[in-house]
BAKE-238854 format. One line per 3 residues: number of its first residue (from 1); their letters; for each residue x, z, y of C-alpha. Coordinates in steps of 0.001 Angstrom, whole numbers. Last residue first. Layout:
BEGIN
NUM) A) X Z Y ~ ...
//
This chain:
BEGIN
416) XXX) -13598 24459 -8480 ~ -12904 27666 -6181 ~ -16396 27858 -5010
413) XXX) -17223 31038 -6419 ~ -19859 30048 -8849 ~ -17458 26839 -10110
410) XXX) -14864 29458 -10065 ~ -17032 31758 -12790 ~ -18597 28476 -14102
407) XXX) -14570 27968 -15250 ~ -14235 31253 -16445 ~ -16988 31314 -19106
404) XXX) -16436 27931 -20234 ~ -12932 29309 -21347 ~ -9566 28086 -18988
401) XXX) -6866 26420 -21102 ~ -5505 23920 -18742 ~ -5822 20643 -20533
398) XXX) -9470 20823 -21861 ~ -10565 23753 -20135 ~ -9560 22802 -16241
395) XXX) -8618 19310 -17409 ~ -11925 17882 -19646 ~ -14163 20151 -18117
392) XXX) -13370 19437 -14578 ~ -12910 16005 -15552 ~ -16060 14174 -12860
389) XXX) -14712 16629 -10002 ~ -15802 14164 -6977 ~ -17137 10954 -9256
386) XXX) -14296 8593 -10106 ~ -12758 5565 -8929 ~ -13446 3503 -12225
383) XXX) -10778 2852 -14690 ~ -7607 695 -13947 ~ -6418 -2192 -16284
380) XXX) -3162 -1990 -17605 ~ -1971 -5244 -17729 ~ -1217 -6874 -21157
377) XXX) 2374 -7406 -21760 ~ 4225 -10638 -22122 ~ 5952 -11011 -18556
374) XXX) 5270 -6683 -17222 ~ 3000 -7051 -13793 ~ 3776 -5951 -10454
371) XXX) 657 -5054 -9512 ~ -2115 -3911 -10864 ~ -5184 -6246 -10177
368) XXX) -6415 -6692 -6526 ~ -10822 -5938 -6427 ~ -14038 -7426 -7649
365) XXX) -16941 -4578 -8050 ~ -18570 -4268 -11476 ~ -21049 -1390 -10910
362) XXX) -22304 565 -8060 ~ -21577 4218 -9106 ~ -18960 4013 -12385
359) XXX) -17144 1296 -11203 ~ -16836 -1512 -14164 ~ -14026 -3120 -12205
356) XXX) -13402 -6639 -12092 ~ -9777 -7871 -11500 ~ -8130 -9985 -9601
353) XXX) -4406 -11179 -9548 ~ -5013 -12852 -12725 ~ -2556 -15454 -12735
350) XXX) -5088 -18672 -13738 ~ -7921 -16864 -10745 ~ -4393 -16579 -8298
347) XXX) -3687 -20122 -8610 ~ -7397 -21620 -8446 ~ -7805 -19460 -5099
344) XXX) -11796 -18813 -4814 ~ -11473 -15205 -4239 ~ -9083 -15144 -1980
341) XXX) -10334 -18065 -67 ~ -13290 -16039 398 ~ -10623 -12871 962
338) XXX) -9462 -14726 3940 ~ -5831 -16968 3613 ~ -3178 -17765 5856
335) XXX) -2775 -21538 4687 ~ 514 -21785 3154 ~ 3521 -24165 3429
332) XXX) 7053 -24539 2764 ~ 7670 -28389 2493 ~ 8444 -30290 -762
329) XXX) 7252 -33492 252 ~ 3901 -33941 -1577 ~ 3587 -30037 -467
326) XXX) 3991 -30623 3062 ~ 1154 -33710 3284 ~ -1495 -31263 994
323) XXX) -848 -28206 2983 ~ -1685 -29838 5924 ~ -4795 -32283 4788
320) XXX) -6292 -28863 3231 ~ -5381 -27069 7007 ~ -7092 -30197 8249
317) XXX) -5389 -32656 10413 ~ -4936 -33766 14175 ~ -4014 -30092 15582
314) XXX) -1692 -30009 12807 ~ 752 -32764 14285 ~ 530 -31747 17601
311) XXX) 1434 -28246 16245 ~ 4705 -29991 14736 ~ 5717 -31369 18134
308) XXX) 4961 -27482 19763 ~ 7352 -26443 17425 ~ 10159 -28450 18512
305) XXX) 9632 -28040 22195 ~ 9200 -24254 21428 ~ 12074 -24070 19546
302) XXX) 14212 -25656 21337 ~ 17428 -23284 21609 ~ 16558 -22957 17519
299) XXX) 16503 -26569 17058 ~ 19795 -27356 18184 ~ 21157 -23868 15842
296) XXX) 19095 -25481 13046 ~ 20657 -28797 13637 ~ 20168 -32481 14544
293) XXX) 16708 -31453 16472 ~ 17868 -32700 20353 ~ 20200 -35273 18645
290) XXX) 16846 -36712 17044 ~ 17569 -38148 13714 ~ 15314 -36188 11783
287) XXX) 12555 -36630 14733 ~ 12511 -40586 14408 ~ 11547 -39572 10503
284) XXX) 8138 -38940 11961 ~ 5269 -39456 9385 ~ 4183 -36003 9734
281) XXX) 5077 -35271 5712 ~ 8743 -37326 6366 ~ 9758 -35472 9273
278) XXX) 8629 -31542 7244 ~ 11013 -32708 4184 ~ 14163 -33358 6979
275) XXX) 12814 -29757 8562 ~ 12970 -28801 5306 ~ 16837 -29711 4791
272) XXX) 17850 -28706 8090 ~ 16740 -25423 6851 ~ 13451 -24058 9808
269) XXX) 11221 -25666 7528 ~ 8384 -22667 7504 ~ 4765 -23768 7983
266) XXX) 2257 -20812 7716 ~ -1625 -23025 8364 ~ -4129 -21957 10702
263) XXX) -7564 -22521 10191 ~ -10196 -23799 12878 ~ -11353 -27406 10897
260) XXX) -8796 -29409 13055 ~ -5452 -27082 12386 ~ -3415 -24508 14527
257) XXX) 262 -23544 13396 ~ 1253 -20556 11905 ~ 5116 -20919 13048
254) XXX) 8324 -21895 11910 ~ 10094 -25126 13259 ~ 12730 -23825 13828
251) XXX) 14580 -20784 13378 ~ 17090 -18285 15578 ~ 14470 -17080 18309
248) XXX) 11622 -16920 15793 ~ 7950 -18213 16263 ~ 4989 -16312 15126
245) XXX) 5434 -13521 18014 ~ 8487 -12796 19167 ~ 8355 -9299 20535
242) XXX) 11558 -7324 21177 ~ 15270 -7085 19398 ~ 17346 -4704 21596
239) XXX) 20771 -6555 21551 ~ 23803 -3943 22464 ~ 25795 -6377 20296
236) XXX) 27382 -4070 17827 ~ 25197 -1187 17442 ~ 21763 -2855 18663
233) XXX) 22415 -6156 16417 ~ 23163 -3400 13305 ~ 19662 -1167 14038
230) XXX) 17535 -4778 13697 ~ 18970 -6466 11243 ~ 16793 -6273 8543
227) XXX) 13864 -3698 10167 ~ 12812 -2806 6572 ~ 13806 688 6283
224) XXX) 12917 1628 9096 ~ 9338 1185 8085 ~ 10328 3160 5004
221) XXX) 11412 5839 6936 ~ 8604 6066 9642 ~ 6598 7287 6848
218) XXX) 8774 10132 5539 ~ 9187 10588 2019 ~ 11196 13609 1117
215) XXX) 11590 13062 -2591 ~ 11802 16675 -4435 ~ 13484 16526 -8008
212) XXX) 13083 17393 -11095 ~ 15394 18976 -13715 ~ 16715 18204 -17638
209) XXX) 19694 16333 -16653 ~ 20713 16857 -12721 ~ 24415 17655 -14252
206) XXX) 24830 14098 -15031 ~ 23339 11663 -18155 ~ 20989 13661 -19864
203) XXX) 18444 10504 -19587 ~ 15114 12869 -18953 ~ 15858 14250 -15848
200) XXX) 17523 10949 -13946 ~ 14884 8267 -15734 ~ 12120 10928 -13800
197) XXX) 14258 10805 -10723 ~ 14434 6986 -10944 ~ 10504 6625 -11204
194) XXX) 9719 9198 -8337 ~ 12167 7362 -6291 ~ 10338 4341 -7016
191) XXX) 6935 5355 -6769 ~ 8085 7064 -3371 ~ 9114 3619 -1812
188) XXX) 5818 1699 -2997 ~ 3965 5122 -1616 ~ 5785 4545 1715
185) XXX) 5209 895 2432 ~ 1533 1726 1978 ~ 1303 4570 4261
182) XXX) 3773 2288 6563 ~ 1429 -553 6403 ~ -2122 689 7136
179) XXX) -3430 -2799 6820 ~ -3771 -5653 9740 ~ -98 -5147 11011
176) XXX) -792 -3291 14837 ~ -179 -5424 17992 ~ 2158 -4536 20313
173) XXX) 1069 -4878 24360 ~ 1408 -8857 25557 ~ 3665 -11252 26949
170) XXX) 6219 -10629 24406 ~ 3770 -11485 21559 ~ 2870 -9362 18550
167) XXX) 4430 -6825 16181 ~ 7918 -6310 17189 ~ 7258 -2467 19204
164) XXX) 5197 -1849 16299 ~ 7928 -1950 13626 ~ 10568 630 15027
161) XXX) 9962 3651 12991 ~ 8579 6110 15683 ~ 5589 3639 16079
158) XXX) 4715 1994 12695 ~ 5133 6040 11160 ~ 2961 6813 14327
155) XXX) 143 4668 13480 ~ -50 5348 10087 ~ -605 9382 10392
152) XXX) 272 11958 12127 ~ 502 15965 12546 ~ 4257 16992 13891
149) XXX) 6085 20082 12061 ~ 8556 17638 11337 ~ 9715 16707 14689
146) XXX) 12709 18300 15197 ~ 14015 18154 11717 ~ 12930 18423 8474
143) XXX) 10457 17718 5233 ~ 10161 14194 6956 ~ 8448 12625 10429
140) XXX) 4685 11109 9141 ~ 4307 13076 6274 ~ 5473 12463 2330
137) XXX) 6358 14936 -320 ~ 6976 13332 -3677 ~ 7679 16328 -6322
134) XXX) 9724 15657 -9428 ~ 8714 18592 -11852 ~ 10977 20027 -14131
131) XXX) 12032 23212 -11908 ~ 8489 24231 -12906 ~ 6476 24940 -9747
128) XXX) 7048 27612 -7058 ~ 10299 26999 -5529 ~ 8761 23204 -5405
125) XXX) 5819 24342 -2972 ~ 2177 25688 -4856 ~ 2152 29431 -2823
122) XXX) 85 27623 -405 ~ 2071 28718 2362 ~ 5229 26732 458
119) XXX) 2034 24227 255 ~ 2014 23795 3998 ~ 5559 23521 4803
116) XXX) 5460 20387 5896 ~ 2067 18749 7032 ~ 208 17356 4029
113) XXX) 1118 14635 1992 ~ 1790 15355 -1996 ~ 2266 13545 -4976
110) XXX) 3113 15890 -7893 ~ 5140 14806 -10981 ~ 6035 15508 -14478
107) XXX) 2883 17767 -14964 ~ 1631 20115 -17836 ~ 2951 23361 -16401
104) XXX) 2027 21910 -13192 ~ -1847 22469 -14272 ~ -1116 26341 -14333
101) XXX) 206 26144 -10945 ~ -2652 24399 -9665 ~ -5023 27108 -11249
98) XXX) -3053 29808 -9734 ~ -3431 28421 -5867 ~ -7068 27820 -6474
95) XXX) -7693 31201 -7350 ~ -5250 32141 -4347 ~ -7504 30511 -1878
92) XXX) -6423 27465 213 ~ -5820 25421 -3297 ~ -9595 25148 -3390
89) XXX) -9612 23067 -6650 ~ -12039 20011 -8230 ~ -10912 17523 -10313
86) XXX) -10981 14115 -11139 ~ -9833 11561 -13110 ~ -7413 8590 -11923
83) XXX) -6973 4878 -12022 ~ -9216 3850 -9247 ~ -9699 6098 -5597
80) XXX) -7820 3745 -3697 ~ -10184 478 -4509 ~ -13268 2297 -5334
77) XXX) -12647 4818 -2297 ~ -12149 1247 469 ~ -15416 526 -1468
74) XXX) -16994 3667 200 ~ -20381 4517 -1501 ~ -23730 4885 769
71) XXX) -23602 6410 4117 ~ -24687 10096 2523 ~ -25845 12426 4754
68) XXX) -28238 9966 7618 ~ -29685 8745 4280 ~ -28654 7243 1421
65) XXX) -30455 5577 -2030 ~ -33945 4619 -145 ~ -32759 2272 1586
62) XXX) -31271 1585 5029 ~ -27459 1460 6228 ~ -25540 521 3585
59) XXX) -24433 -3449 2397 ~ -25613 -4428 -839 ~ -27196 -4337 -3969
56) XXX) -24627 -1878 -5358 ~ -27103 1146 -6807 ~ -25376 3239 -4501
53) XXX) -25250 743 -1167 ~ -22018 -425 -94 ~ -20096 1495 2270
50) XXX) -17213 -291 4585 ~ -16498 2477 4773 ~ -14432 5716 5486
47) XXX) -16147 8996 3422 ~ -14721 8984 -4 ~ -11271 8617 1533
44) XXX) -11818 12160 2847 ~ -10754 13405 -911 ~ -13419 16007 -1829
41) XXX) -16114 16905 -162 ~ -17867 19687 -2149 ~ -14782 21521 -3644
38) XXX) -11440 20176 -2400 ~ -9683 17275 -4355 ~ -7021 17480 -7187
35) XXX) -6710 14177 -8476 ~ -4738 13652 -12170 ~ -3165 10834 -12986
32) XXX) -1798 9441 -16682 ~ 952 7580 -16361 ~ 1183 3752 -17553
29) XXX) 2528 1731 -14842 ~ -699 1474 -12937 ~ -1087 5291 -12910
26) XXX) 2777 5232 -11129 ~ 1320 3033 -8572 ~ -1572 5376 -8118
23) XXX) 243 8131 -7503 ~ 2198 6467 -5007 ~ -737 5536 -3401
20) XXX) -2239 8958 -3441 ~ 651 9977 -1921 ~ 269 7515 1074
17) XXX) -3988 6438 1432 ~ -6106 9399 2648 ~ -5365 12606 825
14) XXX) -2699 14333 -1522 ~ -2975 16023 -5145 ~ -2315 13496 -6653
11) XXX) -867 14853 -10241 ~ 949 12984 -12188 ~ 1204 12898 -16277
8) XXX) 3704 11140 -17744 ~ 3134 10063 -21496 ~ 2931 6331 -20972
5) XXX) 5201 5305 -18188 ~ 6401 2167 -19458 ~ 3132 930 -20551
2) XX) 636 1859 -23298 ~ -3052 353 -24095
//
């Protein structure tokens, strides 16, 4: 199966969740992507559960198949780790250093996210690499600047880059997004740059025709990135934006209101015209007409009177009885979802946002399908997360060029 980045090779040769991201993106377009992990651990992804037990019969923690040494298998690894082979490289030692190289020679791109400077002293930075290759570098703070040199991860890039001081209420300390957002926000951003740069070498179209690139991905960039109108409020109204919880100061009704069976339910008809839509589903046209709730900018000084009206409303209904009264009328509505309703959603079973993997250690394990997706392709599915240097062979001689001989000699030696 092909896609539009069949014939690019990548190499991940970062940790955690950021660069390999972005690799993995790129893998899910088409590329072919390589891991380069250290010898006898490997990626430290491997080791952060939940773990599932090896033979995949259920959750780790007794059994004969792990011990105090070996938790069981990570499915946060089978999710992060799919879509990629395997190798094995000590790129602290020079051995290490001059196999990576070699692989470049057969690279378009390197994903990278260790501290700056750190593969310059590696001997494995862009001035050493084929002018060719487009090189993502991400890190908490950016390639330069004051605070480069700083060690990080998520947290900080949510910090430093304005979105944790808005997560939450304004009565209470931030409040983290449920995922590691800015790694994640940062691959998407890198996959894209990485994308254009390659369309950049290979169209011939400027003086940059023919060459790489290096992408200085910071994570408290992308965060920034998406602040909408934060920055410009501060610059020409002196407004510091703060907390506001699920409610916003210029929209209403919006919220994730409270139903009868425990669930909460997104409602957003802040429009005049959905907050008509929203009247009809509660059975209160009275409101529609209501001088208090004319108009947006009425119902935005009122928001919590207004909102707290609608919350009545979904205190006396289930979040099925909800959805189904705003969607006869047209209403924006969602129930905020678990993975059980996930997994049981008739809309995203006939889309096929989830896919089964055949993972090579504990089976066929139910995970989110590539995404986006090409209208009138096939999706590229992704292998199995592979074992820790499962294509030595296959890359180190296959690819690479190194006898039998030599590679037991860095197998022996611990550089592979």
């Amino acid at each position: 199966m092909s896609g539009p980045l069949t014939g690019v090779r990548v190499i991940d040769a970062g940790t955690r969740i950021s660069a390999p991201f972005c690799a993995g993106l790129l893998g899910e377009q088409g590329a072919e992507v390589i891991k380069v992990e250290q010898p006898g651990a490997g990626d430290f992804m491997r080791a952060i559960g939940p773990f599932v037990r090896r033979d995949g019969s259920g959750t780790a923690g007794t059994g004969e198949n792990h011990g105090p040494d070996d938790p069981g298998y990570s499915l946060f690894w089978a999710v992060e780790g799919r879509g990629r082979k395997s190798v094995t490289c000590d790129l602290r030692q020079p051995a290490g250093q001059e196999l990576f190289r070699r692989l470049g020679e057969h690279a378009d791109v390197i994903c990278e996210n260790f501290r700056p400077g750190t593969m310059e002293k590696w001997n494995i930075g862009p001035h050493d690499l084929d002018p060719r290759i487009v090189m993502v570098r991400i890190s908490v703070f950016g390639q330069d600047g004051p605070k480069s040199s700083r060690p990080g991860l998520d947290r900080l890039g949510i910090g430093y880059g304005g979105l944790l001081h808005l997560t939450g209420y304004p009565d209470r300390p931030p409040v983290r997004v449920g995922v590691t957002i800015s790694d994640y926000l940062t691959g998407v951003f890198a996959a894209q740059a990485a994308t254009a740069a390659l369309y950049r070498r290979d169209a011939g179209r400027d003086e940059r025709a023919g060459r790489g690139a290096v992408i200085d991905a910071c994570l408290y960039g992308s965060v920034l990135r998406v602040l909408e109108w934060t920055i410009a409020a501060y610059d020409k109204l002196g407004l510091v934006r703060g907390r506001e919880g699920n409610r916003l100061a210029n929209s209403a009704p919006l919220d994730n209101y409270p139903s009868a069976d425990g669930r909460f339910v997104c409602i957003v008809a802040g429009s005049d015209t959905n907050f008509r839509r929203l009247c009809a589903a509660m059975d209160r046209p009275d409101l529609a007409s209501d001088p208090r709730f004319g108009r947006l900018a009425d119902r935005a000084q009122r928001s919590d009177e207004i909102n707290d009206l609608v919350a009545a409303w979904t205190r006396t209904l289930s979040a099925a009885e909800i959805e189904a009264a705003c969607v006869e009328h047209d209403v924006p509505v969602a129930t905020a979802y678990t993975a059980a309703d996930i997994a049981a959603d008739e809309h995203m079973i006939a889309r096929h946002d989830l896919i089964t993997i055949d993972d090579s250690t504990i089976g066929p394990v139910r995970q989110q399908a590539p995404f986006p997706r090409f209208t009138g392709e096939e999706t590229i599915e992704p292998s199995s997360a592979p074992q820790l240097g499962e294509h030595n062979e296959d890359i180190w001689c296959g690819l690479v060029g190194l006898t039998g001989s030599e590679l037991e000699d860095h197998i022996a030696t611990g550089i592979v």
